[in-house]
BALO-867154 format. One record per residue (C-alpha): residue number from 1; residue in three letters; z, x, y. Coordinates in nm, 4 decimals, m for minus. Each point is the difference from the previous one (the first is absolute). Example, Ala and Ser with C-alpha at 12.3 -4.5 7.8 and 13.67 -1.06 7.14 Angstrom:
BEGIN
+-----+------+----------+----------+----------+
! seq ! type !        z !        x !        y !
+-----+------+----------+----------+----------+
!   1 !  ALA !   0.7800 !   1.2300 !  m0.4500 !
!   2 !  SER !  m0.0660 !   0.1370 !   0.3440 !
+-----+------+----------+----------+----------+
***
This chain:
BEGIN
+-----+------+----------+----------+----------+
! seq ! type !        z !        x !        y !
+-----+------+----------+----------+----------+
!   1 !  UNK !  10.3436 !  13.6559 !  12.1140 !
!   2 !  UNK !  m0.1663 !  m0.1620 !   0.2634 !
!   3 !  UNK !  m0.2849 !  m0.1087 !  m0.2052 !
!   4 !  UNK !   0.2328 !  m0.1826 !  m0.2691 !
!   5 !  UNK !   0.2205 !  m0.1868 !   0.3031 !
!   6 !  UNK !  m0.3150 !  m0.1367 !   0.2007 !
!   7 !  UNK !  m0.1916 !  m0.1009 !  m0.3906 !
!   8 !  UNK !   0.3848 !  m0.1880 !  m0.0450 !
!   9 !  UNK !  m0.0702 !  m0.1348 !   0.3797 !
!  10 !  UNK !  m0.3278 !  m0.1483 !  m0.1140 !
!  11 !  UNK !   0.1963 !  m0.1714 !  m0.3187 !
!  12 !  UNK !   0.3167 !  m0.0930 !   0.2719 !
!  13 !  UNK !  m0.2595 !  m0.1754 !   0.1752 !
!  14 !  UNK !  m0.1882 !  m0.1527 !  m0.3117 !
!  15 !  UNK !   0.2875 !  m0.1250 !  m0.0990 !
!  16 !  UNK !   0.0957 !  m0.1727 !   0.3189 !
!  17 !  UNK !  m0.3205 !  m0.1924 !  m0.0004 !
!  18 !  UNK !   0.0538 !  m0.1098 !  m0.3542 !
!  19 !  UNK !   0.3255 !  m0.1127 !   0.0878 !
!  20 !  UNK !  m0.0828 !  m0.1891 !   0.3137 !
!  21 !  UNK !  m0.2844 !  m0.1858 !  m0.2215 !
!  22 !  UNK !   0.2350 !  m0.0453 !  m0.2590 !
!  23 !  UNK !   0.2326 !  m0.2205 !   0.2172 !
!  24 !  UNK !  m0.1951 !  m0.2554 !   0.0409 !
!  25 !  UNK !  m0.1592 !  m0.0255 !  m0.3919 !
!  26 !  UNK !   0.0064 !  m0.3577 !  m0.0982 !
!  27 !  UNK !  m0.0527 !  m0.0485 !  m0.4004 !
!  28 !  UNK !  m0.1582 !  m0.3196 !  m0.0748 !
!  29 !  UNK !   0.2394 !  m0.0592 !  m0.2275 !
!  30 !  UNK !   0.3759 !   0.0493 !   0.0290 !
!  31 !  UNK !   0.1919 !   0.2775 !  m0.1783 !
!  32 !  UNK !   0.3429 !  m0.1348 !  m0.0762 !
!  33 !  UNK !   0.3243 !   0.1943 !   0.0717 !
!  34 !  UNK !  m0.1590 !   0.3049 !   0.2131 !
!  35 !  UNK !  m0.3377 !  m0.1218 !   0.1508 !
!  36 !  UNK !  m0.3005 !   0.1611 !   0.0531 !
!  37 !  UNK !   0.0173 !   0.2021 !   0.2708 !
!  38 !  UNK !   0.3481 !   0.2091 !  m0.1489 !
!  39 !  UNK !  m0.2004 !   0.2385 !  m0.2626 !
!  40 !  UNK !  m0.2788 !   0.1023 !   0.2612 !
!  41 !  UNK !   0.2555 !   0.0281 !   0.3220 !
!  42 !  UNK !   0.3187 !   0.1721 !  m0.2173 !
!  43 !  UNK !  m0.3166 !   0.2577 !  m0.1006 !
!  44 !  UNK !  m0.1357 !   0.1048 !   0.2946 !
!  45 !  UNK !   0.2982 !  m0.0238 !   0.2083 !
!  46 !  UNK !   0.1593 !   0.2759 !  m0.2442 !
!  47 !  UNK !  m0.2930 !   0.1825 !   0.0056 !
!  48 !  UNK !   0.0049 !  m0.0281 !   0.4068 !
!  49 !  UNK !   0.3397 !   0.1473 !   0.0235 !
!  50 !  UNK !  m0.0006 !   0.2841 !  m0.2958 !
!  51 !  UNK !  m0.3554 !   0.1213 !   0.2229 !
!  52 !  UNK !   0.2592 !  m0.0558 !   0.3364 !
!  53 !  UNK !   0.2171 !   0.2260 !  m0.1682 !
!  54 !  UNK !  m0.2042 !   0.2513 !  m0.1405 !
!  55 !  UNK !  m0.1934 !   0.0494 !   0.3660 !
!  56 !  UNK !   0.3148 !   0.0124 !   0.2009 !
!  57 !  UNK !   0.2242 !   0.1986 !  m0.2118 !
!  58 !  UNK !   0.0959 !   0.3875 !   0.1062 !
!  59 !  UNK !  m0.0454 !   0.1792 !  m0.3190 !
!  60 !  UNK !  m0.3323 !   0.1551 !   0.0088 !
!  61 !  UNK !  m0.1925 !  m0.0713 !  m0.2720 !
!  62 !  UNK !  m0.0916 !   0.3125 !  m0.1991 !
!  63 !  UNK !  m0.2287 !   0.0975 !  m0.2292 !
!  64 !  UNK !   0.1593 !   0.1371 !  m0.3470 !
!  65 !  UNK !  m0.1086 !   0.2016 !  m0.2626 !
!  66 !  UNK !  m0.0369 !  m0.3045 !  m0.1836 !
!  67 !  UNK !  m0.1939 !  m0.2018 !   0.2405 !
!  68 !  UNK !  m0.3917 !   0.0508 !  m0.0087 !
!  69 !  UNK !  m0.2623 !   0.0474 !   0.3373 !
!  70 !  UNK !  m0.1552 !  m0.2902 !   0.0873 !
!  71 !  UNK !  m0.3360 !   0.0578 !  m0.1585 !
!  72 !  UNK !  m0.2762 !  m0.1866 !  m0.1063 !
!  73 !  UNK !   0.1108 !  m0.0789 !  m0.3857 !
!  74 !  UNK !   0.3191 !  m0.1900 !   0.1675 !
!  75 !  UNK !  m0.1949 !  m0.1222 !   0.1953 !
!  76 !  UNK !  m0.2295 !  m0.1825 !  m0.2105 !
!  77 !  UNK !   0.3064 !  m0.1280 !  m0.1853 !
!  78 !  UNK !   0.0977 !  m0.1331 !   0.2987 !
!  79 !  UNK !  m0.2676 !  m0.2189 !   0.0599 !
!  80 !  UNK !  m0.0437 !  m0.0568 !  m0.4270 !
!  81 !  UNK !   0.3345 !  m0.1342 !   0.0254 !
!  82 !  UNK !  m0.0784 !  m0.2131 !   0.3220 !
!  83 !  UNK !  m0.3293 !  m0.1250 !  m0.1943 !
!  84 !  UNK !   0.1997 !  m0.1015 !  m0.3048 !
!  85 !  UNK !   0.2603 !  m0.2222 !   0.2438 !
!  86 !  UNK !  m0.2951 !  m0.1563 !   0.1173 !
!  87 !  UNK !  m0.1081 !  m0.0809 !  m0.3043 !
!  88 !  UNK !   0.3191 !  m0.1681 !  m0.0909 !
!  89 !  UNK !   0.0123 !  m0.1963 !   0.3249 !
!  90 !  UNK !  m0.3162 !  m0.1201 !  m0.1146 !
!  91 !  UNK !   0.0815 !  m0.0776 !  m0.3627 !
!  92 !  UNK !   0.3501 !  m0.1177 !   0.0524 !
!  93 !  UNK !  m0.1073 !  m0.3820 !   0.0260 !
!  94 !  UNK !  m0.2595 !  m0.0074 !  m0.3197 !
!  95 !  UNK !   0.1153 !   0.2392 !  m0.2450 !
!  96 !  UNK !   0.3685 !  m0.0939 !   0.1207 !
!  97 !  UNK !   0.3069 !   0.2032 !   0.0479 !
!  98 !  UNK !   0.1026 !   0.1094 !  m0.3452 !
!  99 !  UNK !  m0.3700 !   0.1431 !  m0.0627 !
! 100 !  UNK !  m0.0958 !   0.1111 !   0.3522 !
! 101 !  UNK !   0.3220 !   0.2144 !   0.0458 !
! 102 !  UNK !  m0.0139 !   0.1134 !  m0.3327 !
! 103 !  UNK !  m0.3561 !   0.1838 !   0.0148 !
! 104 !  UNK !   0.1029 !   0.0904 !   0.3903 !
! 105 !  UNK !   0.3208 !   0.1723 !  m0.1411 !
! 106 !  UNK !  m0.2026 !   0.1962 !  m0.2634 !
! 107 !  UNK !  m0.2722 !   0.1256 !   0.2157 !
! 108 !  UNK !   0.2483 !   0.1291 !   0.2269 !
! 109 !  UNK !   0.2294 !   0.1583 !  m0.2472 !
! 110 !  UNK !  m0.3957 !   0.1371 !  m0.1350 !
! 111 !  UNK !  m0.0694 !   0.1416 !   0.3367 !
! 112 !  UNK !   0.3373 !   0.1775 !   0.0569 !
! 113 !  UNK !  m0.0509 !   0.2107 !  m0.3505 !
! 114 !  UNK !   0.1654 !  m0.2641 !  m0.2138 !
! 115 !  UNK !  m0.0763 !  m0.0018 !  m0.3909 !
! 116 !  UNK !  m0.1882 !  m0.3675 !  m0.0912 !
! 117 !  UNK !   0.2736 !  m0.1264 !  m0.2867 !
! 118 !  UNK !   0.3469 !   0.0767 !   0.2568 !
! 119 !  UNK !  m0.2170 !  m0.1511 !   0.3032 !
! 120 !  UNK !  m0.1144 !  m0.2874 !  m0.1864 !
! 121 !  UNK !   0.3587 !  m0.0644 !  m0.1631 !
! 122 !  UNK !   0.1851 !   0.0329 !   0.2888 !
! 123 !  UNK !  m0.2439 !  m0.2073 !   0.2084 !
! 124 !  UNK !  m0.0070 !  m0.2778 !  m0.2497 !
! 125 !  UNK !   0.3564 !  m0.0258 !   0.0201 !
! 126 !  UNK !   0.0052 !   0.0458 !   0.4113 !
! 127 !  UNK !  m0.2729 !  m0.2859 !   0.0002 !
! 128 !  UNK !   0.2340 !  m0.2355 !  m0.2544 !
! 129 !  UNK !   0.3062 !   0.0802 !   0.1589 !
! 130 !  UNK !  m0.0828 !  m0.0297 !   0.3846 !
! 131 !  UNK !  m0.1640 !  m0.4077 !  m0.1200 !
! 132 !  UNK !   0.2944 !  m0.0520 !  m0.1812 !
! 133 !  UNK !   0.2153 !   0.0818 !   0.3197 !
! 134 !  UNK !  m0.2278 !  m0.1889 !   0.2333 !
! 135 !  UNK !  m0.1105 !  m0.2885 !  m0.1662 !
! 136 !  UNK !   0.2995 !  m0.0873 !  m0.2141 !
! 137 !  UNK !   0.2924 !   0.1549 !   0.1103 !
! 138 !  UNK !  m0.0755 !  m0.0539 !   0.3898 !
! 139 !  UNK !  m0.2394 !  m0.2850 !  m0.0322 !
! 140 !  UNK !  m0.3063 !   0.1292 !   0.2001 !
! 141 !  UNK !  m0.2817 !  m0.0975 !  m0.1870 !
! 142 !  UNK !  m0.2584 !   0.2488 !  m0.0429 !
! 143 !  UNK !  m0.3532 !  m0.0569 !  m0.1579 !
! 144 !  UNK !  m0.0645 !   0.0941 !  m0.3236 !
! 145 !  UNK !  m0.4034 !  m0.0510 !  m0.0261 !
! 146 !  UNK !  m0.1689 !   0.0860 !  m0.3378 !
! 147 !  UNK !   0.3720 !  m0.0225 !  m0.1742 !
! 148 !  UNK !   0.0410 !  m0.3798 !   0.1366 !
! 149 !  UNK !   0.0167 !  m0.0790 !  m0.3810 !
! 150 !  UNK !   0.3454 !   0.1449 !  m0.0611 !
! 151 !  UNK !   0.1729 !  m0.2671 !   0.2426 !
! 152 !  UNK !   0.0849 !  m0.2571 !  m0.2344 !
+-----+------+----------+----------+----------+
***
């Protein structure tokens, strides 16, 4: 128990930074009704206060039949999973958001014990439905790299 409240301390604090940093982003272009700073400050202020309220809350936190040890396998998916977020920070801006998010979504549905046809669906349609909502719907544009061809 005390082990998962100070790892969520180290995230509480993460986030804080991230949020701090996020306050002052300045895009060098203009997103229309929300600005740029909303996504990235809405995100890790959420994050700040779920952590908040996991640390401080009085139920204990057990350990069910259900939940695995800490071991080395989670581990590793742990930092797999951190790798492929990386990755998609790093790919967001070529390869766009449709693509980037859609091969992010799918190695993480992969790495969790997913099957390749229901991750690949379901992230296709995550990927296609999140642009739709962003771009179109709430008019922040987001890149689309390689698949710049399909705005008309």
């Amino acid at each position: 128990m005390i082990f998962q409240r100070a790892f969520m301390a180290v995230w509480l604090v993460a986030g804080l930074v991230m949020l701090f940093i996020a306050r002052d982003y300045q895009a060098p272009f203009s997103y229309e009704p929300v600005g740029p700073r909303a996504y990235p400050m809405l995100m890790f202020g959420l994050m700040s206060l779920g952590l908040a309220y996991l640390i401080i809350r009085p139920t204990p936190i057990g350990d069910g039949e259900d939940q695995k040890p800490l071991d080395a396998s989670s581990l590793r998916k742990v930092v797999a999973c951190c790798a492929i977020l990386l990755g998609y920070a790093l790919t967001f801006q070529p390869l766009g958001f449709p693509l980037s998010a859609f091969i992010t979504a799918t190695l993480c549905g992969l790495l969790y014990g997913g099957r390749l046809m229901p991750c690949a669906l379901v992230s296709l349609l995550l990927a296609i439905g999140l642009y739709v909502l962003f771009d179109r719907v709430m008019e922040v544009p987001l890149p689309l790299g390689v698949l710049e061809f399909l705005e008309g």
